[in-house]
Phi, psi and omega in degrees: 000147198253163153270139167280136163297158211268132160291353165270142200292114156260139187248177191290153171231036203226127198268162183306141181087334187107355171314124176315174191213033188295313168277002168302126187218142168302115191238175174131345187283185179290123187073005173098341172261142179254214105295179184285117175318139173314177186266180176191130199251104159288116205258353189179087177254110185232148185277141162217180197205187185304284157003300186238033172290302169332299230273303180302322163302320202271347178274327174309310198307289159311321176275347150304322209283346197287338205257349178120351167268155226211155165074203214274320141355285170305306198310300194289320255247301183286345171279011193265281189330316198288309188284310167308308159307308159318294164337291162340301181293302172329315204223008160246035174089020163103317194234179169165186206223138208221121164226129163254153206230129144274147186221176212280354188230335140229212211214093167235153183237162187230157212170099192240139166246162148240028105026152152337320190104163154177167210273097180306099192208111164286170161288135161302288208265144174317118172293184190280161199257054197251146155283006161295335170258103183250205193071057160281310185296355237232291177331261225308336175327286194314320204279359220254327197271155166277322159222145180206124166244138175234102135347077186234144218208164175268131182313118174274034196214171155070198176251145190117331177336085222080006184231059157074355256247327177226189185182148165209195178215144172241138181241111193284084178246154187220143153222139180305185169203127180117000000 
């Protein structure tokens, strides 16, 4: 049995540079206000490929641990990170795009392609260890991470643009902090 992942599209609030994003506010609340989105620091946007992905586990790794997380915590957070970005190189063409973001309760990364796509479904139970079965990183991600979301959208960019020609994907994964 597959679970389906939760699919909606969240956006970046983090301004171009690493900028805090504090004063951007929402309406819509009682009386048309809202409180203020929390702030989000971007900490770490890096391009990777087969090549410099080691070099990239490891900046993640370091930059979580610098953000506060710690521990076994850490541990998992950079195989989460580790797998999904693999996943990128492997089955979308070689590359992807790594952004880690702090927020005010956790420490999350997006981790984008231009890829194929694919129909976004975790496995309940560890798939088979076959190359016929694939979504283990996809598995052990989901299972390890406090949230992980997947996105797959037609590429708005580039040539082909809009006329359905790609598709890529984004992968949402988070650990609380503290």
């Amino acid at each position: 049995m597959f679970v389906p992942i939760d699919t909606h599209r969240e956006e970046a609030a983090v301004m171009p540079g690493g900028e805090r994003n504090g004063g951007v506010r929402a309406t819509g609340g009682a009386g048309g206000d809202a409180p203020a989105l929390p702030p989000e620091t971007l900490l770490l946007k890096r391009h990777f490929t087969a090549e410099n992905l080691p070099l990239v586990r490891a900046q993640v790794e370091d930059t979580a641990a610098a953000a506060g997380l710690g521990g076994v915590r850490l541990g998992e957070f950079t195989l989460a990170v580790s797998e999904i970005a693999a996943n990128a190189v492997e089955h979308a063409g070689g590359q992807g795009r790594l952004e880690l973001r702090l927020l005010p309760h956790e420490l999350e990364c997006r981790i984008t392609d231009d890829g194929p796509g694919f129909t976004p479904a975790i496995p309940e139970l560890l798939p088979g260890l076959t190359g016929t079965c694939p979504g283990r990183g996809l598995w052990l991600a989901h299972l390890v991470t406090d949230r992980l979301t997947v996105t797959t959208d037609t590429v708005g960019a580039g040539a082909g643009a809009g006329t359905g020609t790609g598709t890529g994907t984004e992968v949402t994964l988070a650990m609380r902090l503290g």
